[in-house]
N, C-alpha and C positions, 0 to 999 in steps of 0.2 A: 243561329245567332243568339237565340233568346240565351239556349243553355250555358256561351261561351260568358255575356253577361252575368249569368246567375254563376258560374264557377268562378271569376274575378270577383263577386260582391265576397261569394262565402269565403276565399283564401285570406284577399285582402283586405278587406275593408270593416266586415263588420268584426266588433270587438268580443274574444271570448271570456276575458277575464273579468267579466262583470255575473253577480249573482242571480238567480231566478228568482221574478219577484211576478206577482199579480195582482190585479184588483183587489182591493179591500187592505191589501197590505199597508203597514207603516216603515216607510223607509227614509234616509238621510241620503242626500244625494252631495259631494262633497264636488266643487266644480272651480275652477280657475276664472278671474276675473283680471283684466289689464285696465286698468289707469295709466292714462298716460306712458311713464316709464317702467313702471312697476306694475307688477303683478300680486298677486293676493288671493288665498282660498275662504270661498266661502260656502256657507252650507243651506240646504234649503231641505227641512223635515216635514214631512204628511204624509197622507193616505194614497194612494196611488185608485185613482179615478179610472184610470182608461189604458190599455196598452194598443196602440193599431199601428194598422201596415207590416210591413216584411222584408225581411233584408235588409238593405240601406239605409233606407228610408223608413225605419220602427222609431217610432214615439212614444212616449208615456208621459201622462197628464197627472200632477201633484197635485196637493189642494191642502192650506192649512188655514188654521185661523190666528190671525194677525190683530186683538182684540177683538173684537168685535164683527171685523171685517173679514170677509172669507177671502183667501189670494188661491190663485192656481196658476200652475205654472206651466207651460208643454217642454220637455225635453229630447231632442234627436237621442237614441239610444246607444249613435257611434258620433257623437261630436267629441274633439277632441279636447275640450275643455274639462271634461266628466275626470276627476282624478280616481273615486271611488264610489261604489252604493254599498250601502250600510243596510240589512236588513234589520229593523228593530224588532216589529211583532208580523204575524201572517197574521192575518184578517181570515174569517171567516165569514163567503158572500155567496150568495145563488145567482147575481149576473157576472159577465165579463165587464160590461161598462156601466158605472153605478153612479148614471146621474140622478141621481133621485138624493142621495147621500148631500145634496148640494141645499135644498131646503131643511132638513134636518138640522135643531138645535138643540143642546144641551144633552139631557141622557139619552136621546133618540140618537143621537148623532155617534154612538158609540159602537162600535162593529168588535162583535166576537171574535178572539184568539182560536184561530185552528188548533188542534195538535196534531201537527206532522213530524 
């Protein structure tokens, strides 16, 4: 039973045309918003904190600063609102999930460009 579930998530559901991104990364996430009648794209830019779970159910956690004020965001990885992810820069980090990055201000808070 489990495998018949996990060969339906992988055909159908989860989305392949999105790019490989990871922790520490800077990406732009471009996503569809409905008011009312109307619909509208907007965008939401930061470092990418966290990627967890598997399959269906994969998340990833944003984080930008909004003045002053830090925002993060969690987004389902196959929601169907998602139009595009935009890799800006790869981060260069030694965890997978980098809360620590969340106290950090000013030039501390700056994560090194991989080159890959």
């Amino acid at each position: 039973m489990e495998s018949l579930i996990k060969y339906v998530q992988d055909e159908f559901v989860e989305r392949k045309d999105l790019p490989q991104f990871s922790a520490g990364d800077t990406i732009t996430v471009y996503y569809e918003i409905k008011e009312g009648q109307k619909t509208r794209t907007q965008f939401f830019k930061g470092v990418v904190i966290q990627k967890r779970g598997s399959g269906s159910s994969q998340t990833f956690t944003i984080r930008k600063m909004s003045g002053t004020v830090g925002v993060e965001r969690i987004f389902p990885l196959n929601l169907p609102a998602i139009q595009k992810i935009e890799v800006n820069k790869r981060g260069k980090v030694r965890r997978a999930r980098i809360y620590y990055f969340r106290e950090l201000t000013g030039k501390k808070a700056r994560i090194k460009e991989a080159k890959r």
